[in-house]
C-alpha positions in Angstrom: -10.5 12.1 42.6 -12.7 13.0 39.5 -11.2 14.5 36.5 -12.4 15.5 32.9 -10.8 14.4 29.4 -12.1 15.6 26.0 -12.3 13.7 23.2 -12.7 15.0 19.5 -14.1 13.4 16.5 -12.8 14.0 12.9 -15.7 16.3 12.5 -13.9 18.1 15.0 -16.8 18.0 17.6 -15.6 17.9 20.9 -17.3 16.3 24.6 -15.8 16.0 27.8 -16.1 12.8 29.6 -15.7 12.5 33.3 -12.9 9.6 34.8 -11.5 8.3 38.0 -8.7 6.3 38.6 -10.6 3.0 37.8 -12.2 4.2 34.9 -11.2 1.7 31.8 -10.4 3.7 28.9 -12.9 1.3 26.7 -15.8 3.2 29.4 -14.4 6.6 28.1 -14.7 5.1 24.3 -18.2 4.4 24.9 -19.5 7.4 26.5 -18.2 9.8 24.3 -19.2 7.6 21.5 -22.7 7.6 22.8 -22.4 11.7 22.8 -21.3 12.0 19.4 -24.2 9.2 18.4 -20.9 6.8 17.0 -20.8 3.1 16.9 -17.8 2.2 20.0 -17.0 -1.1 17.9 -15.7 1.0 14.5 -13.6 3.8 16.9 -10.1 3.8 18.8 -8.4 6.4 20.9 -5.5 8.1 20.4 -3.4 10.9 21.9 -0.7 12.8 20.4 -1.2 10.2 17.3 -0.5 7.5 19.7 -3.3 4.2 19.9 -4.1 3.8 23.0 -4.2 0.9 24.7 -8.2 0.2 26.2 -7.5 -2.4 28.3 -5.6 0.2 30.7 -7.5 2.0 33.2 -7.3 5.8 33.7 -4.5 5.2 36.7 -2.3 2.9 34.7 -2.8 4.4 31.0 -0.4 7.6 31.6 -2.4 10.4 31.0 -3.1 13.4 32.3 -6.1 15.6 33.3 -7.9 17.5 31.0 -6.1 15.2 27.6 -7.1 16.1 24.6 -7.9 12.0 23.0 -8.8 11.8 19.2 -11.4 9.8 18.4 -10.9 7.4 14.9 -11.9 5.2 12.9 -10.8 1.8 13.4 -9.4 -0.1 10.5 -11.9 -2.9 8.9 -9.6 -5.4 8.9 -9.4 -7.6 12.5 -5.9 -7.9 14.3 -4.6 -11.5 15.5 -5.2 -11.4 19.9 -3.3 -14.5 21.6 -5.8 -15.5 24.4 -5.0 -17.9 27.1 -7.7 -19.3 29.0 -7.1 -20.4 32.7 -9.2 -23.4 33.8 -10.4 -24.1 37.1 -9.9 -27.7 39.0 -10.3 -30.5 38.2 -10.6 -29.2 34.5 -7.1 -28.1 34.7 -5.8 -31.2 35.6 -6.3 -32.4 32.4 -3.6 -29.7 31.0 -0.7 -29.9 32.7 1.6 -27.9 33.7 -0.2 -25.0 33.8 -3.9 -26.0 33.3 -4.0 -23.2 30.0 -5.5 -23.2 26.9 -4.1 -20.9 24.1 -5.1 -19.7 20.9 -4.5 -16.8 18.5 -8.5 -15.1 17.6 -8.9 -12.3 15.9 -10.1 -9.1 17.7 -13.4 -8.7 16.7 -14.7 -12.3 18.3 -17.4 -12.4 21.0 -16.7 -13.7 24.2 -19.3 -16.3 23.8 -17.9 -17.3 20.6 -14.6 -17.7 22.4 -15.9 -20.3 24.2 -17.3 -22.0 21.9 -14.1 -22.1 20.2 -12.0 -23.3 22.8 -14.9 -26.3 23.9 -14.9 -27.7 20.3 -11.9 -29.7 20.9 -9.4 -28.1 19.0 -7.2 -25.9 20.8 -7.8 -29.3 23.7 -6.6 -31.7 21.0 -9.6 -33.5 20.9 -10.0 -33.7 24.7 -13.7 -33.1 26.2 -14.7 -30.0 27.6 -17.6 -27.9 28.6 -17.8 -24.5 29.2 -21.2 -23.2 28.1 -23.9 -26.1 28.6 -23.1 -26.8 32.4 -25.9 -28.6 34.2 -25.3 -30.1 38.2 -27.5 -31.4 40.2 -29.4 -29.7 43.0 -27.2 -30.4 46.4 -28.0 -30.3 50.2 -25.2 -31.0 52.8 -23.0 -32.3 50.0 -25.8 -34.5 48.8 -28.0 -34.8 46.0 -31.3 -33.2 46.6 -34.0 -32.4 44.7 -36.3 -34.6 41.7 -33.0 -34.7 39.4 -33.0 -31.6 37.9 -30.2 -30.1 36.5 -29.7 -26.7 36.8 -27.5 -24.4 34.6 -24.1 -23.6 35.5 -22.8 -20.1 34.1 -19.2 -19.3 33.2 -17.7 -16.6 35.0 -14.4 -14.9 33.3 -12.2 -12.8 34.9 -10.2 -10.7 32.6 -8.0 -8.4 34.4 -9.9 -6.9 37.3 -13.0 -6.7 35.1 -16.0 -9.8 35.6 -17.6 -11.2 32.8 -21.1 -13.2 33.3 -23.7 -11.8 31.8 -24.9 -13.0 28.2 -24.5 -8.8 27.6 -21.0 -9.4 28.5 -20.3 -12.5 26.4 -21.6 -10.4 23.4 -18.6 -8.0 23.9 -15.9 -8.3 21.8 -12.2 -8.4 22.3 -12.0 -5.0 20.7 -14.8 -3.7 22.9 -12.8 -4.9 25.9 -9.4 -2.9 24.4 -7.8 -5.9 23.7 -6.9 -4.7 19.8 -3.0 -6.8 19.8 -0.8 -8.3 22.1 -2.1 -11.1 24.6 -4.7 -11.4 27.2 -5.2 -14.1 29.8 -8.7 -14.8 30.9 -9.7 -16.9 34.2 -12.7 -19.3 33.8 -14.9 -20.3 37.0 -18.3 -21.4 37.3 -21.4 -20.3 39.2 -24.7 -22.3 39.5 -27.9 -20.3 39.2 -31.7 -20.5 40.3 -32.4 -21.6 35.9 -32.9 -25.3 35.2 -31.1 -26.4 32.4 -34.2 -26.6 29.8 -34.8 -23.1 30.9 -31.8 -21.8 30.6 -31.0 -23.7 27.1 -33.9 -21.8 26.0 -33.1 -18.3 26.8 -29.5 -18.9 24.8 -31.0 -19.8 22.2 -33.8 -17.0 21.8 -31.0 -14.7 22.9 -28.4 -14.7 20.6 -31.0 -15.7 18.0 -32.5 -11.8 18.7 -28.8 -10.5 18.9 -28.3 -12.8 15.7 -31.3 -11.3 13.6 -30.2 -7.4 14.9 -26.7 -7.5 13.8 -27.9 -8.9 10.6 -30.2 -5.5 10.1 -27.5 -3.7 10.9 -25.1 -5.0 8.5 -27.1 -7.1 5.6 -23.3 -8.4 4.2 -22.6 -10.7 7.2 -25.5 -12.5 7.2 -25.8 -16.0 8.9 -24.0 -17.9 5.8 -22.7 -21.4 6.3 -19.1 -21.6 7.4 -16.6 -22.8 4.4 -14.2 -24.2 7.0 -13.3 -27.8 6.8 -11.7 -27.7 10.0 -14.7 -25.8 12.0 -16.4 -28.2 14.5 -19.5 -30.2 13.3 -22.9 -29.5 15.4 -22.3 -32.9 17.2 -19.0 -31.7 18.4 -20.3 -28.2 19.6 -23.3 -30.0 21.7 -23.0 -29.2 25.5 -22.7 -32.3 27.9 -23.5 -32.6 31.5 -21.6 -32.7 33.8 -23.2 -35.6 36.0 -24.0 -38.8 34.1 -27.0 -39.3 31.6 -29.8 -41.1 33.9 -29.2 -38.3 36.5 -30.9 -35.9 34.2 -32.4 -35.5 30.0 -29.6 -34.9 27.6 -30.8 -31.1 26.4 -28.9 -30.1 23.1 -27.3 -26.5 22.8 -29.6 -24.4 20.2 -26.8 -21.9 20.4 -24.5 -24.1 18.3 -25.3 -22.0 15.0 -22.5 -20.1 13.3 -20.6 -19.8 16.9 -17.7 -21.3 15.3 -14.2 -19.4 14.7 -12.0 -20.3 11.9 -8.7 -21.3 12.5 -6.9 -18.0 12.3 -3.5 -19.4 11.4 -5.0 -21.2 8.3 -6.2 -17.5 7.1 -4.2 -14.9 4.7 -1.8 -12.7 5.9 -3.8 -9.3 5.8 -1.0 -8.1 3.5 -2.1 -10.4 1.0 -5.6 -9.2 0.5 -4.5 -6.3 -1.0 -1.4 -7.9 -2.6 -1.7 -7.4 -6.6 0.2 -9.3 -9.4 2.8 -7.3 -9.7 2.5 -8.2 -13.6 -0.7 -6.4 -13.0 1.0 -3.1 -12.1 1.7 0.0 -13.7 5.2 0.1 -13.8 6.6 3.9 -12.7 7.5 5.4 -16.5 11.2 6.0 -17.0 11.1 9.9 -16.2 10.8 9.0 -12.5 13.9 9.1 -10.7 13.7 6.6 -7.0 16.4 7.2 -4.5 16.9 4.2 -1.8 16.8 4.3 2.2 19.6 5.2 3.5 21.2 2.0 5.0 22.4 3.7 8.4 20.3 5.0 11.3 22.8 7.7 12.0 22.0 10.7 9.8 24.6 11.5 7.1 25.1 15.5 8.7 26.2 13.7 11.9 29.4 12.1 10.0 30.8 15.7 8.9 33.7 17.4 10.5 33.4 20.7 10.8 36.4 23.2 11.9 35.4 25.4 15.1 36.2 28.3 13.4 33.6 28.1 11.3 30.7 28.3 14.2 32.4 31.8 15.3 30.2 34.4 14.3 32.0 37.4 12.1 31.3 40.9 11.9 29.1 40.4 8.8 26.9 38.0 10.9 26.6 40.8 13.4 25.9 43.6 11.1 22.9 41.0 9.6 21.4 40.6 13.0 21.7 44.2 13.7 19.8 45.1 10.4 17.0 42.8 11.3 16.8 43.9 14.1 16.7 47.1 12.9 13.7 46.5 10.8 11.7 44.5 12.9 11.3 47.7 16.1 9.9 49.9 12.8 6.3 50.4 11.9 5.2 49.1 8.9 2.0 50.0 7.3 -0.3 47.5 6.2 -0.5 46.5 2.3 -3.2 49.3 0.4 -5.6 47.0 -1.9 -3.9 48.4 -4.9 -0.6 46.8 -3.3 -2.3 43.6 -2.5 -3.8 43.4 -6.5 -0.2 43.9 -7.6 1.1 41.4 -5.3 -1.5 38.7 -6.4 -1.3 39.7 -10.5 2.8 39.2 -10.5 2.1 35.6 -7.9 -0.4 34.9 -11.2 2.1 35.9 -13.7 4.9 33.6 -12.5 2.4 30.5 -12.2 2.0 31.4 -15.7 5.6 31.3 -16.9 5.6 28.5 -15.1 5.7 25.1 -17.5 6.9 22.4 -15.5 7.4 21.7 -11.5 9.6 19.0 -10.0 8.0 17.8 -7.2 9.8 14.8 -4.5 7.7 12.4 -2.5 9.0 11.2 0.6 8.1 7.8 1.5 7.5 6.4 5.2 11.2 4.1 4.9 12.5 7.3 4.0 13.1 6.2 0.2 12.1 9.1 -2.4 10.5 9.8 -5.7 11.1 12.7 -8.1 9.5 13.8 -11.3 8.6 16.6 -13.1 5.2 17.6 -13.9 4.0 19.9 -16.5 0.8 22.4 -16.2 -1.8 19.6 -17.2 -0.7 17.5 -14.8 -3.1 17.1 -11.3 -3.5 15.4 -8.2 -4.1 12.3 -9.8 -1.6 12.2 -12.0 0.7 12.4 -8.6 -1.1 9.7 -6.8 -1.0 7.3 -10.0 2.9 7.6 -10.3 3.1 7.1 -6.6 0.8 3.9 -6.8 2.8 2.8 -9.8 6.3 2.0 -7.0 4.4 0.9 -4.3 4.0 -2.9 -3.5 0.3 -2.2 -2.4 -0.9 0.2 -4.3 -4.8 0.0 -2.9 -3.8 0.6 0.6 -5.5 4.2 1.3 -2.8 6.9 1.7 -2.5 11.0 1.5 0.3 13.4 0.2 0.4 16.5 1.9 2.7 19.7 1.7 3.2 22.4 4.2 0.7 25.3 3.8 1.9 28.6 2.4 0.1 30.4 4.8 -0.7 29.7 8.9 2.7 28.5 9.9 4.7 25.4 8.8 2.4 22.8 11.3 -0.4 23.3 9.4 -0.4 21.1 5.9 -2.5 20.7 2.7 -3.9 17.8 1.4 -3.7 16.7 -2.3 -6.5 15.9 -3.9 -6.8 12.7 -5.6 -8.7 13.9 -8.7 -8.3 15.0 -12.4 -10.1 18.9 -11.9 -8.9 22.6 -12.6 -8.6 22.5 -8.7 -6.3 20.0 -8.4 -4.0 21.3 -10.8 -0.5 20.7 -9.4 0.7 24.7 -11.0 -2.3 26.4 -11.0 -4.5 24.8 -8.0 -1.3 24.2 -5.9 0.6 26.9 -7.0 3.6 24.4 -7.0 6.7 26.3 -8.1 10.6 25.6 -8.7 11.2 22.2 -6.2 8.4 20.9 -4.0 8.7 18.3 -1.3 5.7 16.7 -0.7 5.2 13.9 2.2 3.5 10.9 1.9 1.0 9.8 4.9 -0.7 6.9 5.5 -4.4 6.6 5.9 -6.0 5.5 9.2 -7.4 3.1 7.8 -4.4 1.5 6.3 -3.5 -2.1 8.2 -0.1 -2.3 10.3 0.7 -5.6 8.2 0.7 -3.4 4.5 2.7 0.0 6.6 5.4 -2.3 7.1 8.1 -2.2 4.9 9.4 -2.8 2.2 7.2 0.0 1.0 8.5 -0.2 -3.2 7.8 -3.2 -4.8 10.4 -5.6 -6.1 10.6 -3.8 -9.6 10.5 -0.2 -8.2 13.4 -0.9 -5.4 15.8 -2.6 -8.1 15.8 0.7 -9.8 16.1 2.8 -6.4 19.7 4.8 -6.9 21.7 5.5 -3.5 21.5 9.3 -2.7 24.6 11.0 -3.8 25.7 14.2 -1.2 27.8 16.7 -2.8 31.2 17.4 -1.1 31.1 21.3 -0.2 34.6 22.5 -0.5 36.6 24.3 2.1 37.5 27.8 2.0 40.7 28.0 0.6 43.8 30.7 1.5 45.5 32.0 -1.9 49.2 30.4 -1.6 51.4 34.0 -1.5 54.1 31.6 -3.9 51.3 31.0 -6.7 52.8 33.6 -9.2 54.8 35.6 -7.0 51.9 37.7 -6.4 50.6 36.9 -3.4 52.9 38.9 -0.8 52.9 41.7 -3.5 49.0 41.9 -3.2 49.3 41.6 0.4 52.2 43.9 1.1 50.1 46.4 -2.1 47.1 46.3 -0.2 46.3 49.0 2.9 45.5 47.8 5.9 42.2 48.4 7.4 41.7 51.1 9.3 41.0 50.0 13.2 38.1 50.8 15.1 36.7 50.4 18.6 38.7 48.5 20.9 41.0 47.3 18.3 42.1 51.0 17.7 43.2 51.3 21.3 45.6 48.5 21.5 49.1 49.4 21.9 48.2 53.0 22.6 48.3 55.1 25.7 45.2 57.3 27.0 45.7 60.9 27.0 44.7 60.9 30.9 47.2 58.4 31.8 50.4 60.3 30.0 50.8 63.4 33.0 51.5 60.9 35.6 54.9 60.0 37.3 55.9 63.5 35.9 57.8 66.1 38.8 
């Protein structure tokens, strides 16, 4: 059955897509990327600021009908995929137990590529194999048939229940397929075709050499530079070889062999690293700003307290409060005149300017803190640079956000990182007294620099543990203290009783004439 999903954009633009059970959610990427005219290879999906997972179809994803999916942009930086590639017999034989080949790639490599990769010998340890240069001999009966000629021999790759064997497909990334993290096991198989070898040789190579030149219009910055790898496999070791000896057929060389090879992705940095700065480098934070730690225990510190019982048992105050508020909220009330409304605004004004200095707290994502005070000159970018000046890496893109005064408490403002009269922390923000203000990370941020430790080394030696005041108990004067106590008590009139508690130990009027003769 046929349902709908809409998908919104950060421009808040909005198109419905139409699924079925078998839809892949990397299907739903592209059409509503090709309604809101967006490149599918910089997006992901997410729901309820969850990533979803595009490898999933619509059955197995979880969703329901009519979702509401957020469309955003993907981070720049490619993810580590661990890919096992299943061989068919007799090339599996060569790989015992399992006849597998594994390797860690990052996401954004072609499927072509990936083949490449994995026939240059070195996730085989040096072993031969040929995946994309196949060429067998024409056959009748089980016999050789034909002049000689070799005709090409296409991989086929089955990745879940999704077939790849088209050179459209090979072009796809792992990304484009949804595989972002995680692992992914792809089955290899051949299929001969009606191309000769020559023939087929040939439309590789003007193929990927037209893909080749369009991706470099697109993006000018990759262009086709020589790879820097020592370890990357030479031409000679990336040339396709028959698969049926040499005099059966002419040795054809693989023109696709240019810049198809993948550098060894555990020899790369950590993604971390790349934005990793001397920390000598830094700006230190400046001595005014006060950092609290993490707390060391999952369990929040309220859940530790002992409270009495009595003290969750409502009095008669707390039910005079409710009645009043109650009281006050079934009334009319008129609406504010303008001359009200100028008076409102000119005393808000006044108190912003009385106003000299704000503290504002920052709450961190491992739920460590920063205070300060800030004075009237201070802006939005004075709060990001102190900020910036505890974090380990300070280029990562982030926000700081507050809860806005008006629209209810899920909608929040965003700080501006700049040095204007409208970033003003006093008079733009209107910041006042004690602010908390949280700190978000950007979508663009990677997952390696959101994990902690968020402060760096210097910052978290500083950090001071978060001290919670003990709240005394109420305490009952002691009638010995003095000798006053049972005076004051026995001095003191009772209060008078009222309601039911007048009524207690007292007959009705009604009930005194009976049992009289």
């Amino acid at each position: 059955m046929a349902s709908k999903v809409k998908v919104v954009d950060s421009n808040f633009r909005q198109v419905e897509v139409k699924v079925n059970p078998a839809t892949h959610l990397t299907e739903v990427l592209e059409q509503a990327c090709a309604k809101l005219k967006a490149d599918p290879r910089r997006h992901l999906l997410k729901y309820k600021q969850r990533q979803l997972d595009l490898s999933h179809t619509w059955r197995t994803s979880g969703l329901v009908q009519g979702a509401k999916l957020e469309l955003v942009v993907k981070s720049k930086t490619p993810t580590a995929v661990d890919v096992a590639l299943q061989l068919p017999p007799p090339e599996s034989d060569a790989f015992p137990p399992y006849g597998r080949l594994t390797e860690k790639l990052p996401s954004d490599v072609t499927i072509w590529k990936l083949l490449r990769h994995f026939e240059s010998g070195k996730p085989s340890a040096g072993k031969s194999l040929n995946i994309t240069g196949r060429g067998v001999p024409q056959t009748e009966n089980g016999s050789v048939a034909g002049s000689g000629q070799l005709y090409y021999e296409t991989p086929v790759l089955q990745v879940d229940n999704r077939q790849l064997s088209t050179f459209d497909d090979f072009q796809k990334t792992l990304s484009q397929l949804g595989y972002n993290s995680g692992r992914v096991l792809i089955r290899l198989s051949f299929q001969r075709t009606d191309k000769t070898l020559v023939d087929a040789m040939a439309d590789i190579d003007r193929y990927f050499q037209d893909e080749q030149a369009a991706q470099q219009s697109v993006h000018p910055e990759a262009g086709a530079a020589p790879s820097s790898d020592p370890t990357a496999p030479s031409a000679e070791e990336n040339a396709p070889q028959s698969t049926t000896p040499a005099t059966e057929g002419p040795t054809v060389p693989d023109p696709s062999q240019k810049d198809t090879s993948i550098p060894d992705t555990t020899a790369q940095t950590p993604v971390g690293d790349a934005m990793d700065v001397d920390e000598a480098t830094q700006p230190e934070p400046s001595g005014d700003v006060t950092i609290f730690a993490a707390p060391t225990s999952a369990t929040p510190a309220a859940a530790f307290q002992t409270d009495s019982e009595d003290a969750f048992i409502p009095g008669i105050e707390h039910a005079k409060a409710h009645q009043k508020l109650l009281k006050a909220a079934g009334q009319n009330k008129r609406l504010p005149s303008d001359q009200e409304i100028a008076e409102r605004e000119a005393a808000e004004r006044k108190k912003l300017a009385d106003t000299a200095s704000v503290r504002i707290r920052v709450r961190l994502p491992d739920n460590s803190l920063l205070e300060r005070d800030f004075g009237r000159d201070d802006t939005g970018a004075t709060l990001y640079a102190v900020v910036r000046g505890a974090m380990a890496h300070p280029a990562a893109p982030f926000r700081l956000t507050y809860p806005a005064a008006q629209g209810g408490g899920a909608r929040r403002e965003v700080i501006r990182d700049a040095d204007d009269a409208s970033s003003a922390l006093i008079a733009g923000h209107r910041f006042r007294g004690q602010v908390i203000v949280t700190f978000v990370w950007d979508d663009a941020a990677p997952a390696d620099v959101r994990r902690p430790p968020f402060l760096k080394q210097s910052a978290a030696a500083r950090a001071q543990k978060v001290v919670v005041p003990d709240v005394p108990d109420a305490v009952e004067v002691d009638g010995d203290e003095g000798g006053s106590g049972e005076q004051a008590n026995a001095s003191a009139p009772a209060p008078p009783r009222r309601g039911l508690d007048a009524l207690k130990g007292k007959t009705p009027k009604w009930l005194k004439g009976l049992g009289k003769k």
